[in-house]
C-alpha positions in Angstrom: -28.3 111.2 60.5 -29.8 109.3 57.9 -32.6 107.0 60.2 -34.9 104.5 59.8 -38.8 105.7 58.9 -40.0 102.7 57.3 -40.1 98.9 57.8 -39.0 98.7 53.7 -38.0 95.3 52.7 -34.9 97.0 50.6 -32.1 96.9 53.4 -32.9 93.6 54.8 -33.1 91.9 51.0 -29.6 93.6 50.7 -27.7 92.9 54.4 -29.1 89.2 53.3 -27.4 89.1 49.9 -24.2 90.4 51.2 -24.3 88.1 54.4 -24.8 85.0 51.7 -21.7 86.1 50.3 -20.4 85.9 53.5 -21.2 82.0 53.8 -20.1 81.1 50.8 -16.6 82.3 50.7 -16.4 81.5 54.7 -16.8 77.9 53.5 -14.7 78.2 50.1 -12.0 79.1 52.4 -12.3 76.1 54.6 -12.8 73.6 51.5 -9.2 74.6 50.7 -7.9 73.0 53.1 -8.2 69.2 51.2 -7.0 70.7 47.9 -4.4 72.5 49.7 -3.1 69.7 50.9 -2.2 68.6 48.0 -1.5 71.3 45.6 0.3 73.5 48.6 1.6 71.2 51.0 2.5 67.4 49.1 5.9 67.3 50.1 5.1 67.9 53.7 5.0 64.6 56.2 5.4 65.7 59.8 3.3 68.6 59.6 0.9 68.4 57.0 -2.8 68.3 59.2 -1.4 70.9 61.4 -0.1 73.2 58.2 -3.5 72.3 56.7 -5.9 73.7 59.5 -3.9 76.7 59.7 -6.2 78.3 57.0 -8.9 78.3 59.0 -6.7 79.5 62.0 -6.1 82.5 60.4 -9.6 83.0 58.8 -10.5 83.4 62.4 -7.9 85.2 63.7 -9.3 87.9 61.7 -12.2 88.2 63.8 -10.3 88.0 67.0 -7.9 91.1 66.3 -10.3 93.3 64.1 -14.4 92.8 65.3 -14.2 95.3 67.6 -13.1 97.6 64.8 -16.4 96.9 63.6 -18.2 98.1 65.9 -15.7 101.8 66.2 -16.3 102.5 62.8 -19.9 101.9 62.9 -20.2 104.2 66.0 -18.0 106.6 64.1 -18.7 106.6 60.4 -22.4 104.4 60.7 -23.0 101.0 59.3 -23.2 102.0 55.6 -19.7 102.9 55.5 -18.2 100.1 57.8 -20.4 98.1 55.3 -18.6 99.3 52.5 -15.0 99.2 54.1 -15.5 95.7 55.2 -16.4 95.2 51.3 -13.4 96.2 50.2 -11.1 94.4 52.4 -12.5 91.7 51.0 -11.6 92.3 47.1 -8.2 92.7 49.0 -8.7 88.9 50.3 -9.5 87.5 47.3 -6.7 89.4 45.3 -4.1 87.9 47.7 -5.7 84.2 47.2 -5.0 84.4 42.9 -1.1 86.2 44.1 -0.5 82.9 46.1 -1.3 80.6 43.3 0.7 82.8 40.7 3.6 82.5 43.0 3.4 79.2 43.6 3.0 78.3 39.9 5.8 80.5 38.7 8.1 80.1 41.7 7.0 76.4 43.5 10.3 75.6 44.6 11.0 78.9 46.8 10.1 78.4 50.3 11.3 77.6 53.8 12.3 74.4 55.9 10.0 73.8 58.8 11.4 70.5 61.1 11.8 68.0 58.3 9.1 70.1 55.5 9.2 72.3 53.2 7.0 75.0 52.7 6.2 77.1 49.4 6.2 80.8 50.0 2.3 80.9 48.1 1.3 78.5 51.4 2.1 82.2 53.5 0.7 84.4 50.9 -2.9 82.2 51.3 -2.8 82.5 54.9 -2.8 86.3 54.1 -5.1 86.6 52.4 -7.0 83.9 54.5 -6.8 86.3 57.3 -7.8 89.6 54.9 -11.2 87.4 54.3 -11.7 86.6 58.0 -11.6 90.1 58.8 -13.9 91.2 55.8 -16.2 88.2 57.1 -16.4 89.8 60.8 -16.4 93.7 59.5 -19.8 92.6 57.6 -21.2 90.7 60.2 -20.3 93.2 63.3 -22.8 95.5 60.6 -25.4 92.8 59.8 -26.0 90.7 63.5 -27.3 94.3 65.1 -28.9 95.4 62.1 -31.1 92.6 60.9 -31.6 92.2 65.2 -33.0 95.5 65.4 -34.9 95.9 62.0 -38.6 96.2 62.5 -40.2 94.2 59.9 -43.7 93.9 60.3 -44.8 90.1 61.8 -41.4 88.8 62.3 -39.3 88.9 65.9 -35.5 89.0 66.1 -34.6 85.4 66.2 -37.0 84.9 62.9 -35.1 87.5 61.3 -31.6 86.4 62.4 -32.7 82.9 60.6 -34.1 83.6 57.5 -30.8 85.8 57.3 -28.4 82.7 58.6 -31.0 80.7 56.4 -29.8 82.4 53.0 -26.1 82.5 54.4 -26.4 79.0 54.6 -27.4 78.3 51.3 -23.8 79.8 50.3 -22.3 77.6 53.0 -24.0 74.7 51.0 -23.4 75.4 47.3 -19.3 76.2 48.5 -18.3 72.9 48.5 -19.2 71.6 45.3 -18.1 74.9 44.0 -14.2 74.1 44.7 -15.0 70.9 44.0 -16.7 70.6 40.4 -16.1 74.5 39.3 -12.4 75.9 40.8 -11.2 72.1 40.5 -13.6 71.2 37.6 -14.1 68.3 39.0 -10.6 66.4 38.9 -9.6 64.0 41.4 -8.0 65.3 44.7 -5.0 64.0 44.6 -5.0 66.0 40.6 -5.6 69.3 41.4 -3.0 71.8 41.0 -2.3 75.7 42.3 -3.0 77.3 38.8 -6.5 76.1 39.0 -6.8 79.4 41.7 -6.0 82.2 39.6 -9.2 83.1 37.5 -11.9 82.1 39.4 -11.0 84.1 42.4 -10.5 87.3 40.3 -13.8 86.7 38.8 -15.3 86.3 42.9 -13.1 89.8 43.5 -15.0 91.4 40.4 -18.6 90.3 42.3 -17.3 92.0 45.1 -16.7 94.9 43.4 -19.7 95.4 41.8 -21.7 94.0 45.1 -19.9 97.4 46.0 -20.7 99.4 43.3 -24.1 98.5 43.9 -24.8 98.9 47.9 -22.8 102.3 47.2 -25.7 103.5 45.6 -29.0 101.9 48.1 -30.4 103.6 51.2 -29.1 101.7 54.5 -30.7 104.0 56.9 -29.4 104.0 60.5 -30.9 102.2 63.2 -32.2 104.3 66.2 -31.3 103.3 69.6 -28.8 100.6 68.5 -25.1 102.8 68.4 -23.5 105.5 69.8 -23.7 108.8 68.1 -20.3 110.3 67.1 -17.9 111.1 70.0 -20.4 110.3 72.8 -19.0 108.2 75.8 -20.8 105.5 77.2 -21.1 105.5 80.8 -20.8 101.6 81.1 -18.0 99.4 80.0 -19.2 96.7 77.4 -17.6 93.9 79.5 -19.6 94.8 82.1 -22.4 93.1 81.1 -22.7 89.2 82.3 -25.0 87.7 80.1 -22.9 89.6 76.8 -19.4 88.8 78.6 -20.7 84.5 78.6 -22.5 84.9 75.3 -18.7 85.6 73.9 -17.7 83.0 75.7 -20.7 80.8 73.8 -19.8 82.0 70.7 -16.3 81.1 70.9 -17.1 77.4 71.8 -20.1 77.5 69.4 -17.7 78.5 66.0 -15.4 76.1 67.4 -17.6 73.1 66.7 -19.9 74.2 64.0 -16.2 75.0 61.8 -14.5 71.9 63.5 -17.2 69.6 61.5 -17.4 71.7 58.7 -14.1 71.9 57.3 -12.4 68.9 59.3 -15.1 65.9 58.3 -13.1 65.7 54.7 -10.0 65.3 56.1 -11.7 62.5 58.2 -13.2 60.8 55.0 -10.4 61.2 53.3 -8.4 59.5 55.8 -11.0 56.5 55.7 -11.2 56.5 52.6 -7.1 56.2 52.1 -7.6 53.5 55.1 -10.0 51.6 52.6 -12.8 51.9 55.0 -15.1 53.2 52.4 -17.9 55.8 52.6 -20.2 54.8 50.4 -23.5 56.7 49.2 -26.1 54.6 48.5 -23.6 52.0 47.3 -21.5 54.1 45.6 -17.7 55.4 46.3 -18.1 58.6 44.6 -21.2 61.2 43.7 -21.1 62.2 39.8 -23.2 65.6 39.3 -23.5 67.0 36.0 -20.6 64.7 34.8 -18.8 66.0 37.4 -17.0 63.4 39.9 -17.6 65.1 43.3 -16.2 62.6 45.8 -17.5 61.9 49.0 -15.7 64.4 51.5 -17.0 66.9 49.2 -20.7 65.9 49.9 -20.5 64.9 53.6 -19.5 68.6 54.1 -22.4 69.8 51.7 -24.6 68.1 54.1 -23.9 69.9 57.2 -23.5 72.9 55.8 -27.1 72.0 54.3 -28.3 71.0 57.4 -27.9 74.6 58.5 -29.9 75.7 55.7 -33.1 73.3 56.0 -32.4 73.8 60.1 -32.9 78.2 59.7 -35.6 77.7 56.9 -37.5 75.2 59.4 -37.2 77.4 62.7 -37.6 80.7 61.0 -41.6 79.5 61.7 -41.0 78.7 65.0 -42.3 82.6 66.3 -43.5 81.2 69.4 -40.8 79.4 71.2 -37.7 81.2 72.7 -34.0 81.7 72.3 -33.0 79.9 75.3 -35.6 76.9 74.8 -34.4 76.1 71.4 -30.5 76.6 72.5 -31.2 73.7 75.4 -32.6 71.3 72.8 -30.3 71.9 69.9 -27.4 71.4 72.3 -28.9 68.5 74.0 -29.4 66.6 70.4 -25.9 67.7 69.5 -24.5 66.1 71.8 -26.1 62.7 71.9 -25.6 62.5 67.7 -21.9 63.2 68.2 -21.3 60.4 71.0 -22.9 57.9 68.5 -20.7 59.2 65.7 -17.8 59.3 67.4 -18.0 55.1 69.4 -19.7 54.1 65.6 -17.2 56.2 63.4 -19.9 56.8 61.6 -19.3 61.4 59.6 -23.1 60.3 57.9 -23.9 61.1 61.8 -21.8 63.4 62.5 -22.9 65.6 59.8 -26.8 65.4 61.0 -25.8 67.8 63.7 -25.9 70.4 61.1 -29.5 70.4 62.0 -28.8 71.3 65.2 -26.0 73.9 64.9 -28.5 75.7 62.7 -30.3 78.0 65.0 -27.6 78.3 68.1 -25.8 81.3 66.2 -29.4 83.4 65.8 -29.9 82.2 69.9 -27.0 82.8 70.9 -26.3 86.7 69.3 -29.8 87.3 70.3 -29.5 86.3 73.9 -26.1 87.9 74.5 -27.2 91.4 73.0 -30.8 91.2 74.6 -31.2 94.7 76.6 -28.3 96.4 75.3 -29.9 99.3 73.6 -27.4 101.8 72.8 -24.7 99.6 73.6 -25.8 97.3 71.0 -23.4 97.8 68.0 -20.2 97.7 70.2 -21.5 94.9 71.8 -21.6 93.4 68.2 -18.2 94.2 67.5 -17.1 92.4 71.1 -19.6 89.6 70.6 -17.9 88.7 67.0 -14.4 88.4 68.8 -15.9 85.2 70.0 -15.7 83.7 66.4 -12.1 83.2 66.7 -13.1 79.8 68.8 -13.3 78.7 64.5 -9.4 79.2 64.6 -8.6 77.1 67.5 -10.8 73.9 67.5 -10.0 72.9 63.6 -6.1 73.8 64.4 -6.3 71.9 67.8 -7.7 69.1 66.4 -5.4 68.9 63.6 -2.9 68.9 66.0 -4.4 65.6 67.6 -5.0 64.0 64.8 -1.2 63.7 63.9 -0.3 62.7 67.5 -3.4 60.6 67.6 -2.4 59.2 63.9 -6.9 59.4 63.6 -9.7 61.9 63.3 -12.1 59.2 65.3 -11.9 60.4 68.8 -10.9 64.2 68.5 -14.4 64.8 67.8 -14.7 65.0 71.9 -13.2 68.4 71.0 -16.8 69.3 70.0 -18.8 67.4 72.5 -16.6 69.7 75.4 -18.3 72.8 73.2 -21.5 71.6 72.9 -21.8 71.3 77.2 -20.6 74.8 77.3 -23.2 76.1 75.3 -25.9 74.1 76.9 -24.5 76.1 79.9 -25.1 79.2 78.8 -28.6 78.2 77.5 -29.7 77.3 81.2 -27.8 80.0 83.4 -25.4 82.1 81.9 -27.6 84.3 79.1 -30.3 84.9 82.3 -29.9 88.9 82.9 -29.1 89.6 86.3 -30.7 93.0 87.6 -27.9 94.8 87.6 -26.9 94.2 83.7 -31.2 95.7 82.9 -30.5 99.5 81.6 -33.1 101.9 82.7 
């Protein structure tokens, strides 16, 4: 087995390039959902906000059914190879994404009635390949999460690591938006864009991939001591068994529900107060031109958040000194209060400031959950990322309120119910009873 001897730099600069890809395309796929909308789903009334989050619901669902693959395949085959695996099913993903717009351009009219709706066939072909991404997204993170956790680079500890990691996954998170926006859409009007605007610029992402591939092919990754299985042992404990891992899934899950909730709903709330002729001025102005480029507002309030992320890991990357389960109380704490005045002001320049504080709870959360673990760490990682699948149903659910509610204002109590839970497992739930302490 191919182990670690050395504390280089090389396979945490290249698990931190490949989990920026992961950001990036994690939030391309939720900036769909606006232009969706429109190219995918205009003719739609009844349905069309439910329809819409469904991209993200089956993003996550891809976590839900295949993490703990992950985590098999890295006890199995080791975390080079379930790197490189989880690589290609993401070429796959992107291939499907430029198939849906081909068919929808060549064949637009074929599809299916749904209640009153109808549906193109290229709407199902995206969700495929919405899920294929999801499940590339959790494959690479089930490797990265355990990896960059146990890595010992000199003068940093775990949750530093985990940060400067989510830091440069953020900054993909940030550019994403203005990416569909002013390069996939070049920078057209939403209600202009149209499903042939897909094709080439997801087969030139596939071809990154695939070199990315090429490339991490041919570096050392060595192994990990202490952190997996070796091949065909049998581990005496069942992963569930452990309480403070069993509620850190349970974290995660409410976690991913309102970090994505914000993320890739806020547009469809500005764009509803925009349509509404509330207005959402920036500095006086109705619409952000970059480069010549018109970017429209939605399209910055998200780049905010996801921002937010970024300055939020960057800052507390520094903070060596204070805990997990310190910064988790806080974080949560603010949250909450920022999102109460949002929601009774109706005010998404608030609501995207909690950014700031969704930031670190990822890196506190992971590190919390697989704290003690040792050997059990990498299936743990696999079981810990099922949790993500919380990004499926919060979005979809509220959707699904918004059309009964006929407003995006007060659903945002979906992530203040997310926020408590995670404040819960910040005071009680990640303690580790003596019973979960390996000898």
């Amino acid at each position: 087995m191919n182990t670690q001897k050395n504390n280089s730099l090389g396979p945490f600069v290249v698990l931190t390039f490949i989990y920026f890809i992961v950001g990036f395309l994690t939030t391309v796929n939720g900036q769909f959902q606006g232009p969706l909308k429109i190219a995918f789903l205009s003719h739609t009334e009844e349905l069309k906000n439910t329809l819409t989050t469904l991209i993200s619901f089956f993003f996550f669902l891809g976590y839900l059914l295949n993490s703990s693959l992950g985590g098999r395949w890295i006890n199995s085959h080791g975390y080079k190879s379930t790197l490189l695996r989880a690589l290609a099913v993401m070429v796959g993903g992107l291939l499907t994404y430029s198939f849906s717009s081909w068919l929808v351009v060549h064949y637009g009219e074929a599809g299916i009635n749904i209640l009153a709706d109808r549906i193109p066939y290229g709407y199902f072909v995206f969700l495929l390949g919405s899920y294929l991404m999801g499940t590339s997204a959790a494959l690479l993170q089930v490797v990265i999460n355990p990896y960059i956790a146990a890595y010992d680079l000199p003068g940093t500890q775990p949750v530093q690591r985990m940060n400067i990691v989510c830091a440069i996954n953020s900054f993909g998170t940030t550019i994403a938006p203005f990416f569909v926006t002013g390069i996939m859409f070049a920078g057209v009007a939403l209600e202009s864009v149209t499903a042939d605007q897909l094709l080439v610029p997801f087969l030139l992402i596939a071809l990154c991939i695939i070199l990315t591939t090429a490339v991490t092919s041919r570096l050392s990754l060595p192994d990990i001591q202490g952190t997996r299985a070796d091949s065909g042992e049998k581990l005496s404990r069942s992963i569930w068994s452990f309480r403070h891992l069993k509620l850190g899934v349970i974290a995660i899950f409410f976690y991913v529900g309102a970090e994505v909730s914000v993320g890739v709903n806020v547009n469809l709330h500005a764009m509803e107060l925009i349509e509404a002729g509330h207005g959402l001025s920036f500095f006086g102005k109705d619409h952000l031109i970059l480069w010549g480029l018109d970017l429209g507002i939605p399209a910055l309030l998200a780049t905010l958040y996801w921002g937010g992320f970024m300055v939020g890991r960057l800052t507390f990357s520094f903070f060596n000194q204070v805990s997990s389960r310190v910064l988790l109380v806080v974080t949560t704490f603010i949250a909450i209060v920022l999102t109460f005045i949002a929601i009774f002001t109706n005010n998404l320049w608030v609501l995207v400031s909690v950014g700031l504080c969704h930031s670190v709870m990822w890196s506190c959360i992971f590190t919390l959950a697989i704290k003690g673990l040792g050997r059990y760490t990498s299936k743990a990682s696999g079981v810990f990322m099922m949790g993500v699948f919380g990004g499926a149903i919060f979005p979809v659910l509220q959707g699904v309120l918004a059309d009964i509610w006929d407003s995006w204002q007060w659903t945002w109590l979906i992530v203040i119910v997310c926020e408590l839970v995670m404040l819960y497992y910040a005071l009680s739930g990640s303690r580790i009873k003596d019973a979960d302490k390996l000898q």
